[in-house]
N, C-alpha and C positions, 0 to 999 in steps of 0.2 A: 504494500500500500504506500500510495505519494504522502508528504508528511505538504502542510502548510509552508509555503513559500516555495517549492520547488516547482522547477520548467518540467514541463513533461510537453512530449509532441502527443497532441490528438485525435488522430484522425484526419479529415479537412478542413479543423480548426488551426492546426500549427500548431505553433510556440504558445501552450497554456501558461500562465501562472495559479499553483494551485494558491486557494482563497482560504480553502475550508472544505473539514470533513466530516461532511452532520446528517443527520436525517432531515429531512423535508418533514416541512408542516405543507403540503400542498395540495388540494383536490386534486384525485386520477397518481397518485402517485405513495408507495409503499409506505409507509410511517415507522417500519420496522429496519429496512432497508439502507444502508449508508450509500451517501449520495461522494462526488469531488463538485464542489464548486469553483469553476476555473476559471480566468480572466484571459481570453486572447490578447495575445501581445497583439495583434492587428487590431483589435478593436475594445479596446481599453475600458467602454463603456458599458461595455454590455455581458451577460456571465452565460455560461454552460452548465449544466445542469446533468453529470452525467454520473449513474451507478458504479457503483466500486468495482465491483464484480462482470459488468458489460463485458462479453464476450462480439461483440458483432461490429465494435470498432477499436485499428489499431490506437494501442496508447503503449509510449515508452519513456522515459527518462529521457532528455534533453544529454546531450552530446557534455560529458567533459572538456576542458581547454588540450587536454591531454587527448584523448580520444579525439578530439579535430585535428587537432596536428596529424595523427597515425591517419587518420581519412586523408589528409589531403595527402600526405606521403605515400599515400597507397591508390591514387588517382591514375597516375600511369600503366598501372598495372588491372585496372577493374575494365572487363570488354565490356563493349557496347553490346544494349538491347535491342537487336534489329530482326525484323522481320520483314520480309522483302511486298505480304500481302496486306492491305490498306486495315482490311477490317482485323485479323490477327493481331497485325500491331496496337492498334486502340486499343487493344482488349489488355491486350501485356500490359501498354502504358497506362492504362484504367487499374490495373492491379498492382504495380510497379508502383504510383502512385497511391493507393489505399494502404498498403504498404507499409509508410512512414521508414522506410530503410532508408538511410541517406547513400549505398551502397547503389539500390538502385535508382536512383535518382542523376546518382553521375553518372550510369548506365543508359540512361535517356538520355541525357546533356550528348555526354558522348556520340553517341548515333545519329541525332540530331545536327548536330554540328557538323557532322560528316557528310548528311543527306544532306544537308545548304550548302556546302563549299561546293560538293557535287553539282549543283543541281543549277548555284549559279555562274559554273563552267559552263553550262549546256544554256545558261540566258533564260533559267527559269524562275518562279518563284519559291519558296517555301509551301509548302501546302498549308492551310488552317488550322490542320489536326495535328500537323506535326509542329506547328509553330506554338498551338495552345501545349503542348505536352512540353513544348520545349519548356518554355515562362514558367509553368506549374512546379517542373521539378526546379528550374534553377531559382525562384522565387524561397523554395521551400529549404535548399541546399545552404543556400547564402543567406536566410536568416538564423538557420540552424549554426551555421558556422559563426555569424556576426555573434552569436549571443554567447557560443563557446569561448569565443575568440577574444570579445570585449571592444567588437569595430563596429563601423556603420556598417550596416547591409550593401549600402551603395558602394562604399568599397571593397566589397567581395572578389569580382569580379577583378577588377587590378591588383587585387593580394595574390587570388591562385598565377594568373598568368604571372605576374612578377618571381611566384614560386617555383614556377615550369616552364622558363622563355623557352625549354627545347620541347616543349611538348602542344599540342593544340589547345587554344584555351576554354575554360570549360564556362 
Protein backbone atom coordinates (compact mmCIF):
# COMPACT_ATOMS: atom_id res chain seq x y z
CA UNK A 1 0.00 0.00 0.00
CA UNK A 2 1.03 3.86 -1.06
CA UNK A 3 1.67 5.78 2.20
CA UNK A 4 0.52 9.67 2.11
CA UNK A 5 2.62 11.92 0.03
CA UNK A 6 4.11 9.43 -2.34
CA UNK A 7 4.12 9.60 -6.43
CA UNK A 8 2.63 6.72 -7.69
CA UNK A 9 1.87 6.49 -11.66
CA UNK A 10 -1.98 5.75 -12.21
CA UNK A 11 -3.09 4.42 -14.82
CA UNK A 12 -4.14 7.50 -17.40
CA UNK A 13 -3.93 9.72 -14.80
CA UNK A 14 0.02 9.99 -14.49
CA UNK A 15 2.14 11.37 -11.97
CA UNK A 16 -0.40 10.94 -8.63
CA UNK A 17 0.31 12.41 -5.59
CA UNK A 18 -1.08 10.37 -2.89
CA UNK A 19 -3.47 12.60 -0.59
CA UNK A 20 -4.85 10.20 1.74
CA UNK A 21 -5.88 6.63 2.63
CA UNK A 22 -9.45 6.41 4.16
CA UNK A 23 -12.63 5.17 3.50
CA UNK A 24 -15.25 7.03 1.75
CA UNK A 25 -18.29 8.56 3.38
CA UNK A 26 -19.83 8.58 -0.26
CA UNK A 27 -23.38 7.23 -1.88
CA UNK A 28 -22.69 4.14 -4.56
CA UNK A 29 -19.42 3.50 -2.82
CA UNK A 30 -18.09 0.65 -0.17
CA UNK A 31 -17.91 2.32 3.48
CA UNK A 32 -15.91 -0.73 4.43
CA UNK A 33 -13.40 -0.43 1.62
CA UNK A 34 -10.14 1.64 1.78
CA UNK A 35 -10.18 4.12 -0.88
CA UNK A 36 -6.17 6.29 -2.33
CA UNK A 37 -7.13 9.62 -2.68
CA UNK A 38 -4.75 11.17 -5.31
CA UNK A 39 -3.83 14.54 -6.78
CA UNK A 40 -2.73 14.50 -10.52
CA UNK A 41 0.22 16.20 -10.97
CA UNK A 42 -1.47 17.46 -14.37
CA UNK A 43 -4.27 18.61 -12.66
CA UNK A 44 -3.75 19.98 -9.27
CA UNK A 45 -7.37 20.76 -8.65
CA UNK A 46 -9.08 18.09 -8.84
CA UNK A 47 -8.71 14.32 -6.91
CA UNK A 48 -9.02 10.55 -7.81
CA UNK A 49 -10.84 8.57 -6.20
CA UNK A 50 -9.59 5.05 -6.49
CA UNK A 51 -9.62 1.40 -4.23
CA UNK A 52 -6.68 0.19 -2.67
CA UNK A 53 -7.13 -3.18 -3.88
CA UNK A 54 -8.23 -2.17 -7.80
CA UNK A 55 -7.08 -4.72 -9.83
CA UNK A 56 -8.33 -3.36 -13.49
CA UNK A 57 -5.98 -0.28 -13.50
CA UNK A 58 -2.16 -0.16 -13.72
CA UNK A 59 -0.62 1.61 -10.52
CA UNK A 60 3.01 1.80 -9.49
CA UNK A 61 5.43 3.70 -7.46
CA UNK A 62 6.91 6.76 -9.30
CA UNK A 63 10.55 6.15 -10.68
CA UNK A 64 13.45 6.69 -8.10
CA UNK A 65 16.20 9.52 -9.17
CA UNK A 66 18.34 6.26 -9.14
CA UNK A 67 16.07 4.04 -11.09
CA UNK A 68 15.81 7.16 -13.89
CA UNK A 69 19.30 7.32 -14.30
CA UNK A 70 19.47 3.20 -14.91
CA UNK A 71 16.35 3.98 -17.40
CA UNK A 72 18.00 6.34 -19.34
CA UNK A 73 21.25 4.24 -19.34
CA UNK A 74 19.52 1.50 -20.54
CA UNK A 75 17.66 3.42 -23.47
CA UNK A 76 20.15 2.28 -26.19
CA UNK A 77 19.63 -0.94 -25.45
CA UNK A 78 15.56 -1.25 -25.13
CA UNK A 79 14.13 -2.37 -29.03
CA UNK A 80 11.55 -0.73 -30.42
CA UNK A 81 7.65 -1.78 -30.49
CA UNK A 82 6.99 -2.15 -34.03
CA UNK A 83 4.41 -3.79 -35.94
CA UNK A 84 4.45 -3.30 -39.44
CA UNK A 85 0.05 -3.64 -39.58
CA UNK A 86 -1.91 -0.30 -38.66
CA UNK A 87 -4.40 -1.93 -36.59
CA UNK A 88 -1.85 -4.54 -34.46
CA UNK A 89 0.03 -1.72 -33.67
CA UNK A 90 -2.71 0.40 -31.96
CA UNK A 91 -3.43 -2.38 -30.15
CA UNK A 92 0.35 -2.84 -28.77
CA UNK A 93 0.55 0.82 -28.33
CA UNK A 94 -3.07 0.97 -26.41
CA UNK A 95 -1.45 -1.72 -24.15
CA UNK A 96 2.16 -0.42 -24.09
CA UNK A 97 0.49 2.55 -22.90
CA UNK A 98 -2.01 1.02 -20.02
CA UNK A 99 0.85 -0.36 -19.01
CA UNK A 100 2.53 2.47 -17.09
CA UNK A 101 6.07 0.72 -17.93
CA UNK A 102 8.39 3.43 -18.63
CA UNK A 103 10.34 0.42 -20.41
CA UNK A 104 7.63 0.48 -22.81
CA UNK A 105 7.02 3.71 -23.53
CA UNK A 106 10.76 4.28 -24.88
CA UNK A 107 9.77 1.26 -26.95
CA UNK A 108 7.06 3.49 -28.76
CA UNK A 109 9.21 6.63 -28.72
CA UNK A 110 11.79 4.55 -30.38
CA UNK A 111 9.78 3.17 -33.26
CA UNK A 112 8.01 6.03 -33.74
CA UNK A 113 10.94 8.19 -34.22
CA UNK A 114 12.17 5.61 -36.60
CA UNK A 115 8.79 5.45 -38.62
CA UNK A 116 9.15 9.64 -39.06
CA UNK A 117 12.61 9.90 -40.16
CA UNK A 118 11.51 7.17 -42.52
CA UNK A 119 8.76 8.34 -43.71
CA UNK A 120 9.99 11.84 -44.05
CA UNK A 121 12.78 10.46 -46.45
CA UNK A 122 9.84 9.34 -48.65
CA UNK A 123 8.19 13.24 -48.34
CA UNK A 124 5.57 11.82 -46.15
CA UNK A 125 3.74 12.67 -43.09
CA UNK A 126 3.55 11.04 -39.61
CA UNK A 127 0.36 9.33 -39.50
CA UNK A 128 -2.26 10.46 -36.59
CA UNK A 129 -2.15 7.22 -34.72
CA UNK A 130 1.32 7.01 -34.61
CA UNK A 131 1.83 10.73 -33.95
CA UNK A 132 -0.83 10.43 -30.94
CA UNK A 133 1.14 7.40 -29.40
CA UNK A 134 4.14 9.20 -30.10
CA UNK A 135 3.16 12.41 -27.59
CA UNK A 136 1.39 9.92 -25.18
CA UNK A 137 4.38 7.82 -24.29
CA UNK A 138 6.95 10.72 -24.42
CA UNK A 139 4.50 13.09 -22.60
CA UNK A 140 4.25 10.27 -19.95
CA UNK A 141 8.37 9.24 -20.11
CA UNK A 142 9.42 12.97 -19.50
CA UNK A 143 7.23 13.60 -16.61
CA UNK A 144 8.16 10.56 -15.10
CA UNK A 145 11.75 11.23 -15.47
CA UNK A 146 11.33 15.30 -14.74
CA UNK A 147 9.97 14.20 -11.26
CA UNK A 148 12.64 11.41 -10.61
CA UNK A 149 15.18 13.62 -11.86
CA UNK A 150 14.15 17.19 -10.10
CA UNK A 151 13.98 19.05 -13.80
CA UNK A 152 11.32 20.62 -15.85
CA UNK A 153 9.45 18.25 -18.00
CA UNK A 154 10.25 20.66 -20.83
CA UNK A 155 13.79 19.94 -20.51
CA UNK A 156 13.48 16.38 -20.84
CA UNK A 157 13.84 16.01 -24.13
CA UNK A 158 17.52 18.03 -24.29
CA UNK A 159 18.68 16.10 -21.14
CA UNK A 160 18.34 12.50 -22.92
CA UNK A 161 19.77 13.69 -26.37
CA UNK A 162 22.60 15.63 -24.44
CA UNK A 163 22.93 12.15 -22.66
CA UNK A 164 23.19 10.07 -26.16
CA UNK A 165 24.55 12.63 -28.84
CA UNK A 166 25.53 9.10 -30.53
CA UNK A 167 22.32 7.71 -30.27
CA UNK A 168 18.78 8.93 -31.91
CA UNK A 169 16.81 11.20 -29.62
CA UNK A 170 14.18 9.94 -27.85
Amino acid sequence: MFKKGEYIIHGHNGICQVDAVTHLDMQGTDSKKLYYVLIPLSAVDSRVYSPVDNQKIAVRKALTKKEALELVDEIPDIEQLWFPQDKVREEQYKEAVRSCDCRQWVKIIKALYMRQQERMAQGKKITVMDEKYFHIAEDNLHAELALALGKDKADMKDFLISRFDEIQPV
